[in-house]
C-alpha positions in Angstrom: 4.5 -5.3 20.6 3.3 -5.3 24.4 6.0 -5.6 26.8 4.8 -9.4 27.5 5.4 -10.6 24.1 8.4 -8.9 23.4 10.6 -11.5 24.1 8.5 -14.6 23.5 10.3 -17.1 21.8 8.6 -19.9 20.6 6.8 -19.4 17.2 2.9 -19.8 17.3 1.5 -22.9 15.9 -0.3 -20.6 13.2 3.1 -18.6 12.4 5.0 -21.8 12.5 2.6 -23.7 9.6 3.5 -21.0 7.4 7.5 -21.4 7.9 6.9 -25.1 7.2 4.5 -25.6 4.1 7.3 -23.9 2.4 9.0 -27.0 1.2 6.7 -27.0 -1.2 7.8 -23.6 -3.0 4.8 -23.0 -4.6 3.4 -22.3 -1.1 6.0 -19.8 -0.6 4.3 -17.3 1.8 6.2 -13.9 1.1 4.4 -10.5 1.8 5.7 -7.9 -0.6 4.4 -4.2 -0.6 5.0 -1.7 -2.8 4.4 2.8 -2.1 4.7 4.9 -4.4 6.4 8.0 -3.0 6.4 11.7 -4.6 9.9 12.3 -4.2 13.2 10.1 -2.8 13.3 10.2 0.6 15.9 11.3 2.5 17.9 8.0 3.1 19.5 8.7 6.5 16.3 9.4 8.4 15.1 6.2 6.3 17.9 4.4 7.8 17.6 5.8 11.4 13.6 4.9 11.6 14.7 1.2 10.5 17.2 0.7 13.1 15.0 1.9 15.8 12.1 0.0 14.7 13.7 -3.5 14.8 14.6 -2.0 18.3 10.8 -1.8 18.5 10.2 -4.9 16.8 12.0 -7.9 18.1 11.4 -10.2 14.9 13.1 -7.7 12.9 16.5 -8.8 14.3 15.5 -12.3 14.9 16.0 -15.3 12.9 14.6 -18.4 13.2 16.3 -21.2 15.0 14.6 -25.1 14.3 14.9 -27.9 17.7 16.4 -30.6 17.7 14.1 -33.9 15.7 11.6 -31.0 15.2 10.3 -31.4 18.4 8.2 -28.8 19.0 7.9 -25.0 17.0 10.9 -23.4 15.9 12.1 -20.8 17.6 12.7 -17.2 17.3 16.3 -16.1 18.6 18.1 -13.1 18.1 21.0 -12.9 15.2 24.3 -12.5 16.3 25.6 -9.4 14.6 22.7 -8.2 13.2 23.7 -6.2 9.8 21.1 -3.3 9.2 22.8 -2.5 5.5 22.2 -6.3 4.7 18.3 -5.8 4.8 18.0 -1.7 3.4 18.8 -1.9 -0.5 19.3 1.3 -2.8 19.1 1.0 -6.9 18.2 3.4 -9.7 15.4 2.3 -12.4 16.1 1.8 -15.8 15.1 5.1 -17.3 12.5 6.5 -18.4 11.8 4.5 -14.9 8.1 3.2 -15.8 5.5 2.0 -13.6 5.9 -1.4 -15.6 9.8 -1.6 -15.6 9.0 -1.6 -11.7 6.7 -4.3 -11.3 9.0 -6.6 -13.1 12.1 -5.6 -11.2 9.6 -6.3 -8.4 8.5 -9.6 -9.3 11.6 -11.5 -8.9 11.7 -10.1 -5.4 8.4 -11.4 -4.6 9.1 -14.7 -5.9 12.9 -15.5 -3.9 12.4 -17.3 -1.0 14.8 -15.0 2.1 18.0 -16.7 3.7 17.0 -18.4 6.2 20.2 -18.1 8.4 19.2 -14.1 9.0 16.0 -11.8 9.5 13.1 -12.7 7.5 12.8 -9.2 6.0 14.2 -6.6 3.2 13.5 -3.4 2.0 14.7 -1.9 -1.1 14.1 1.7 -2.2 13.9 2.3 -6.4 14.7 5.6 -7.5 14.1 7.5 -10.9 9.9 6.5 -11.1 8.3 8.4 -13.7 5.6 10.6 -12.8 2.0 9.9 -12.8 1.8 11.0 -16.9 4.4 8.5 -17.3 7.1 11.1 -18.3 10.6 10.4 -16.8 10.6 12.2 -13.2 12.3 11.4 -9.9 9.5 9.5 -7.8 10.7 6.7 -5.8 9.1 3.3 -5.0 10.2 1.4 -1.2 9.5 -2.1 -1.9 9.0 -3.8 1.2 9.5 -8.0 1.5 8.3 -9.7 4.6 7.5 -13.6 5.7 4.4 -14.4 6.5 5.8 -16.1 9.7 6.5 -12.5 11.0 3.0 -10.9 10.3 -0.4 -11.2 8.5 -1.5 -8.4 6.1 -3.4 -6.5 9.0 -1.0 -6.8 11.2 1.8 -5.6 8.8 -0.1 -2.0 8.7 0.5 -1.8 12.6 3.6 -2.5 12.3 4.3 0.1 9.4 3.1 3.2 11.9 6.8 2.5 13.3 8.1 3.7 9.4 5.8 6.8 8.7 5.1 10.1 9.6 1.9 11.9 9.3 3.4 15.5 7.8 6.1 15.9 6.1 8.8 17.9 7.9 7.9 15.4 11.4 10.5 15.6 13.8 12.2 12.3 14.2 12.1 10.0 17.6 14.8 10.9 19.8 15.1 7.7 21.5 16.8 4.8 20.6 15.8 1.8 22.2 18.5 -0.8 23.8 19.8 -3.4 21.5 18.7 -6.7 23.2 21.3 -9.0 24.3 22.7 -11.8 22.1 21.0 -15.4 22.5 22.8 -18.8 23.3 21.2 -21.8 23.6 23.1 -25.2 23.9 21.6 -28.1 22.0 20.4 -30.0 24.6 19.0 -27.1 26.4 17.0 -26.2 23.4 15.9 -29.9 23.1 14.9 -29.8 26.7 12.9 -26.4 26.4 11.0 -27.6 22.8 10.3 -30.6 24.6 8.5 -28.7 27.9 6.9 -26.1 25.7 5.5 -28.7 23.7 4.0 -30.8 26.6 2.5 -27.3 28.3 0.9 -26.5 24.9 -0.8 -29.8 24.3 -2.0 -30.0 27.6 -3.2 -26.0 27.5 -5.0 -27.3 24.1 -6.5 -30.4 25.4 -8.1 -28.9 28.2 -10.1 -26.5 25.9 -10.3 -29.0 23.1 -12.5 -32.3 23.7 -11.0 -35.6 22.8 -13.7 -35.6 20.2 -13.1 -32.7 18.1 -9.0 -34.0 18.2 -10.7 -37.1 16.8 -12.6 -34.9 14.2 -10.0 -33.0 13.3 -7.9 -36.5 12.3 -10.8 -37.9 10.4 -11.2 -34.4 8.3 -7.4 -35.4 7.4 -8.3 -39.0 6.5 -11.4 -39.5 5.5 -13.0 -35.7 4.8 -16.3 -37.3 3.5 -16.8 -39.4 6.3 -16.1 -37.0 8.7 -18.4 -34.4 7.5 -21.0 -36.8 7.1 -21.1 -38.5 10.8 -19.9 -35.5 12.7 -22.0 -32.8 15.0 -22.3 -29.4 14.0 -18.3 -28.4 15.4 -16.7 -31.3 13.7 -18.1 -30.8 10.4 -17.0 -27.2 10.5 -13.7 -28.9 11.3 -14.0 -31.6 8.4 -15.1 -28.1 5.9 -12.3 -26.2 7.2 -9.4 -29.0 6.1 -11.5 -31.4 3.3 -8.5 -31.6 0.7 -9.8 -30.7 -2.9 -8.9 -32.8 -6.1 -8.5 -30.3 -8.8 -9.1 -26.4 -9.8 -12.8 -25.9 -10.2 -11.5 -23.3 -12.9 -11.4 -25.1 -16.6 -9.1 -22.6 -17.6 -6.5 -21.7 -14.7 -5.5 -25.3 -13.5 -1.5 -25.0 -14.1 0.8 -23.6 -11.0 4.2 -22.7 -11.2 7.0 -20.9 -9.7 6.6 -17.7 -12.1 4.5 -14.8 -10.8 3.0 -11.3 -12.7 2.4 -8.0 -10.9 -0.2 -5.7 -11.7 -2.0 -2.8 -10.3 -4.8 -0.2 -10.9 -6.7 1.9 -9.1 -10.7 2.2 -7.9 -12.3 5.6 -6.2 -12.7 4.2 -2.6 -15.8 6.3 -2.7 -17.5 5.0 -5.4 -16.4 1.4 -4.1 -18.6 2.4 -0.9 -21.1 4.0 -2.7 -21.9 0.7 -4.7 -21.4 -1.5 -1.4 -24.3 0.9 -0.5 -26.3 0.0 -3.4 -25.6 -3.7 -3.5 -26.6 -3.6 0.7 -23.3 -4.9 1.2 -19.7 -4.4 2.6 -16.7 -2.9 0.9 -15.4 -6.6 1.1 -18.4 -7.6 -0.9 -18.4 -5.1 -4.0 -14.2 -6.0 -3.8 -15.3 -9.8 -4.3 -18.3 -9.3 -6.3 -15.5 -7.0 -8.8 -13.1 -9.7 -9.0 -15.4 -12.5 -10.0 -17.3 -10.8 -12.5 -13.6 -10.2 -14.1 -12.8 -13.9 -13.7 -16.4 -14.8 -15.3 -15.0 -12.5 -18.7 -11.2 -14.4 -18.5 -13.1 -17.9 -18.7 -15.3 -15.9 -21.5 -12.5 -14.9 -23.5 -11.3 -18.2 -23.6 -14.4 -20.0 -24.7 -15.1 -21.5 -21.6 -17.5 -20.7 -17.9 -17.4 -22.0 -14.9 -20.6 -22.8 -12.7 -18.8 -22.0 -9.4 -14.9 -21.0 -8.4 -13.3 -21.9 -5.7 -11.8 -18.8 -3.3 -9.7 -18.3 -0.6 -10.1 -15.4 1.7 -8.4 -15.0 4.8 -10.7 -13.8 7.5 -9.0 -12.1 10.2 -9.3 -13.2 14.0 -6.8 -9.8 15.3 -8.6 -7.9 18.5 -7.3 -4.5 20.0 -5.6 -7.0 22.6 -3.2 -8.5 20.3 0.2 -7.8 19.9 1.0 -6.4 16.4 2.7 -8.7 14.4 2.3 -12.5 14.1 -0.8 -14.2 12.5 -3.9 -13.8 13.8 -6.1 -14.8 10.1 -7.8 -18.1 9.1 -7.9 -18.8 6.0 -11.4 -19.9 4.6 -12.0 -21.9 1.0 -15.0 -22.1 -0.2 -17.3 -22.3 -3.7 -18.7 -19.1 -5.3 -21.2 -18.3 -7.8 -19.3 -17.6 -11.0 -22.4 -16.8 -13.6 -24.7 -14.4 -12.0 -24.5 -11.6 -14.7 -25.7 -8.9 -12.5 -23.3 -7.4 -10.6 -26.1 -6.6 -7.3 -27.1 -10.0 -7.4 -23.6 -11.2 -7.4 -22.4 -8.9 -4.5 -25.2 -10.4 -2.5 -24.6 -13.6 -2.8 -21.3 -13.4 -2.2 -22.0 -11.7 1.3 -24.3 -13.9 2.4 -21.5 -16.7 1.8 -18.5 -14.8 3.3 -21.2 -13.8 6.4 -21.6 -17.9 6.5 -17.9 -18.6 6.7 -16.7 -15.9 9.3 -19.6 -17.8 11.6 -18.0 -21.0 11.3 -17.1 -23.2 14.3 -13.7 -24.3 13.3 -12.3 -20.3 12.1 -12.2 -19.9 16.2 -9.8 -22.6 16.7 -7.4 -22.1 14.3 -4.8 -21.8 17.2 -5.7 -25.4 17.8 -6.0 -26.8 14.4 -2.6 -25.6 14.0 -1.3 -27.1 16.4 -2.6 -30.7 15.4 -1.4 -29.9 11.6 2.2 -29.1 13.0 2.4 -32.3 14.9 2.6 -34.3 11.4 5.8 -34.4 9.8 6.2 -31.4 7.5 6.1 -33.7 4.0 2.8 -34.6 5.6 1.8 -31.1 6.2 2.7 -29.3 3.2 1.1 -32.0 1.5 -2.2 -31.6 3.2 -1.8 -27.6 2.7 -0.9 -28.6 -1.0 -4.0 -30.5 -1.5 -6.1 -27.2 0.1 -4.6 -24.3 -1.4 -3.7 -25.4 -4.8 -6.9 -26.4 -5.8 -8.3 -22.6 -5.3 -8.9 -20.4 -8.0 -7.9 -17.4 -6.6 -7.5 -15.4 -3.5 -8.9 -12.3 -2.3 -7.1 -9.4 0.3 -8.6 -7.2 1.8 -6.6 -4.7 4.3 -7.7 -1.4 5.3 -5.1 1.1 4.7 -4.0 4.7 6.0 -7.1 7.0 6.1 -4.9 10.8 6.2 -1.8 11.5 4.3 1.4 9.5 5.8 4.6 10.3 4.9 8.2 8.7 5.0 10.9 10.4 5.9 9.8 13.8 4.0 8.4 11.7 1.1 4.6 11.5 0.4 3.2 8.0 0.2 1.0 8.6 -3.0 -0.5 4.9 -3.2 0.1 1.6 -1.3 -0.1 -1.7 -3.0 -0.1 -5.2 -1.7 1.1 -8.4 -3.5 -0.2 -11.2 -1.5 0.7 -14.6 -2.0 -1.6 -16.7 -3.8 0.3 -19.7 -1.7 -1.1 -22.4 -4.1 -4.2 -20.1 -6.0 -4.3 -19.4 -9.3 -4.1 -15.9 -8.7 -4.7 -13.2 -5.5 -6.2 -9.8 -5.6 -5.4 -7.4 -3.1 -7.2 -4.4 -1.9 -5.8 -1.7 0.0 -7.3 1.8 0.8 -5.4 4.3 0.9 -7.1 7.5 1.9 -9.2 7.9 -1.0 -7.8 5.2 -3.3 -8.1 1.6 -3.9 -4.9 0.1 -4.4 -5.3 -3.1 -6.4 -2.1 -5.5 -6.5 -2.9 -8.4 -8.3 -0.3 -11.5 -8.4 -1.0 -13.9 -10.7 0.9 -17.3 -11.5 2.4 -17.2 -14.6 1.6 -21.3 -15.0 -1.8 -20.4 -14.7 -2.3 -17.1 -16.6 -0.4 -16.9 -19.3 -1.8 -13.5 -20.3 -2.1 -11.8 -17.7 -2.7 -8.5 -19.8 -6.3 -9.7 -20.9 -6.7 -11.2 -16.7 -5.9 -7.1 -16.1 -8.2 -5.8 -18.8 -11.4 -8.3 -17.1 -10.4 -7.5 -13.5 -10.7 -3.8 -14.7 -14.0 -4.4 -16.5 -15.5 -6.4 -13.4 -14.8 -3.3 -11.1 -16.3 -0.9 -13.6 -19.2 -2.9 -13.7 -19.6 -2.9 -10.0 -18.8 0.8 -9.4 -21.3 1.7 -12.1 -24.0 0.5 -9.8 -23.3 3.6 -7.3 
């Protein structure tokens, strides 16, 4: 982080939305990440790059800290006693240590929401992988668990460049950066200070906010119809932006639950590009295009189709001048051709609708929005973000990875998968490249997909169908 934001206290409005909708827990907003490393890494030098990167990192050894009445954001303060060995696990798999016995020992992790008295992180390292054939062998797998208060998915690879090496026999920082002092805060200072920061940033936001668009923003809460319907061109973005939604537009996947299924697989990044190419799109539209022509095959399978789906896709906002860490994404919903059959057409389409949503009004005042949505009372909130993001599909990632080999601590990161939450979805779909992989993670509510071996086998078929195009 920049020296200015080290120490900053107060949670941002975005951050602080995602701490609260988790009442609900089917909201729950963890980050999990899994790499798949060649060998165990040496576990000292593992330990010695952790402690010096929550040196590095602030949130690492913070915990969050709620004011008084809920006035104002919660509050990032440092834990007293901060316990390194409570956040670095160490187990053994199950041999023959398959790729599958790790997923499920990795889903429950995904799923448990963190203590919230301590650091809103773990990392645990799984021994005993077998090797690519599947034959027993002694790979390892770090499993990495973070809240989504503490970073977006884009920010999260910054913040991994503190954890890796780029050879393997790197020489380790000498450095250790000071611990930070301890925090204290009476109650009625706290109050006081929530109260003042609160003031300053409603004032800071009204100033670059007109009275009207505050007004919009309410009526897109009330009455979405109305407001989309008698609003200027802003406002309506506004009233698009946070319209609640009645039901799935899937006929199939309309269930959500608490249970979640991990999968992964892997796409050549180049012939990924190479079909972009030949679709005249983007990366981000042959990953799209993939994953609904797989959907379009689940619905088939089960005797039904669906006109249009409704997707989530988090569109990032994060500039070279932003700190690493925090979230700096909006998150944008919004129909999608489910039954164009060919797989060109489809990749158009969908990048003509994804190049319609990143130019919307209301993604560039997130910041704002936020703050409004957090002024509610969080059963208010997380009912609003209820009615949003359970009523999508599915959910698509996209996060560009490492480019060159990066090691961690003499161990080989082989591939990188993400597990994003679908916070509400019936499903998300993550892509990460990793030099010259795609790393699909797909997480998939068990309530919703109740065979999520035929949802893997369709997701497959979707991205061979788009990569035959290159």
């Amino acid at each position: 982080m920049a020296e200015t934001d080290r120490f900053t206290h107060h949670m941002s409005d975005e951050d602080a939305l995602m701490w609260h909708i988790e009442k609900d827990p089917v909201l729950r907003s963890t980050i999990v990440a899994v790499g798949i490393l060649d060998q165990a890494p040496d576990w000292g030098r593992l330990r010695k790059r952790f402690d010096r990167a929550t040196l590095l990192i602030p949130r690492l050894r913070q915990r969050v800290l709620s004011p008084p009445l809920r006035i104002g954001p919660p509050r990032w303060t440092f834990e007293r006693g901060f316990d390194l060995d409570f956040h670095l696990r160490r187990f053994r798999l199950p041999q023959p240590g398959s790729m599958r016995t790790l997923l499920d020992i990795v889903g429950p992790i995904a799923t448990a929401g963190f203590d919230r008295a301590r650091p809103l992180w773990e990392f645990t390292l799984l021994d005993g992988l077998a090797d690519s054939e599947g034959e027993p062998g002694e790979r390892a797998a770090m499993v990495m668990k973070v809240h989504h208060s503490i970073t977006d998915g884009v920010g999260g690879m910054e913040l991994l460049l503190h954890l890796v090496d780029f050879e393997r026999d790197a020489a380790d920082p000498e450095d250790r950066p000071a611990v930070p002092p301890e925090e204290h805060m009476p109650a009625l200072a706290l109050l006081r200070d929530s109260i003042d920061h609160t003031r300053r940033r409603v004032l800071g936001v009204a100033r670059r906010m007109p009275v009207g668009m505050l007004r919009a923003a309410a009526s897109a809460i009330t009455a979405p119809a109305a407001a989309i319907a008698g609003s200027a061109n802003t406002a309506r973005s506004i009233a698009r932006t946070l319209a609640p939604a009645s039901r799935p537009l899937s006929p199939v996947m309309t269930m959500r639950g608490l249970g979640r299924h991990l999968d992964v697989f892997d796409v050549s990044l180049d012939e990924m590009k190479r079909a972009a190419k030949a679709g005249e799109g983007s990366l981000n539209d042959a990953f799209v295009a993939a994953v609904l022509g797989g959907l379009a095959r689940y619905h088939e399978r089960h005797g039904s189709a669906a006109e249009t789906l409704r997707m989530t896709i988090p569109i990032s906002l994060r500039t070279s001048a932003d700190a690493p860490g925090g979230n700096r994404f909006a998150p944008a919903r919004f129909g999608v051709p489910a039954r164009i059959a060919d797989p060109r057409e489809r990749m158009q389409a969908i990048g003509a609708l994804v190049r319609g949503w990143r130019g919307e009004p209301a993604l560039a005042m997130t910041g704002q929005l936020a703050l409004l949505l957090n002024r509610f009372p969080t059963a208010v909130t997380t009912a609003l973000f209820g009615s949003m993001l359970k009523c999508s599909d599915f959910v698509t990632t996209n996060v560009p990875g490492a480019p060159i080999p990066v090691f961690v601590a003499g161990a080989h990161v082989e591939r990188f998968y993400a597990f994003a939450p679908p916070i509400g979805a019936s499903m998300n779909v993550a892509l990460i490249s990793h030099t010259d992989t795609c790393c699909i993670g797909v997480v998939a509510d068990s309530a919703a997909v109740p065979d999520p071996d035929v949802l893997l086998e369709c997701l497959q078929a979707g991205f061979n169908e788009v990569t035959a195009l290159g």
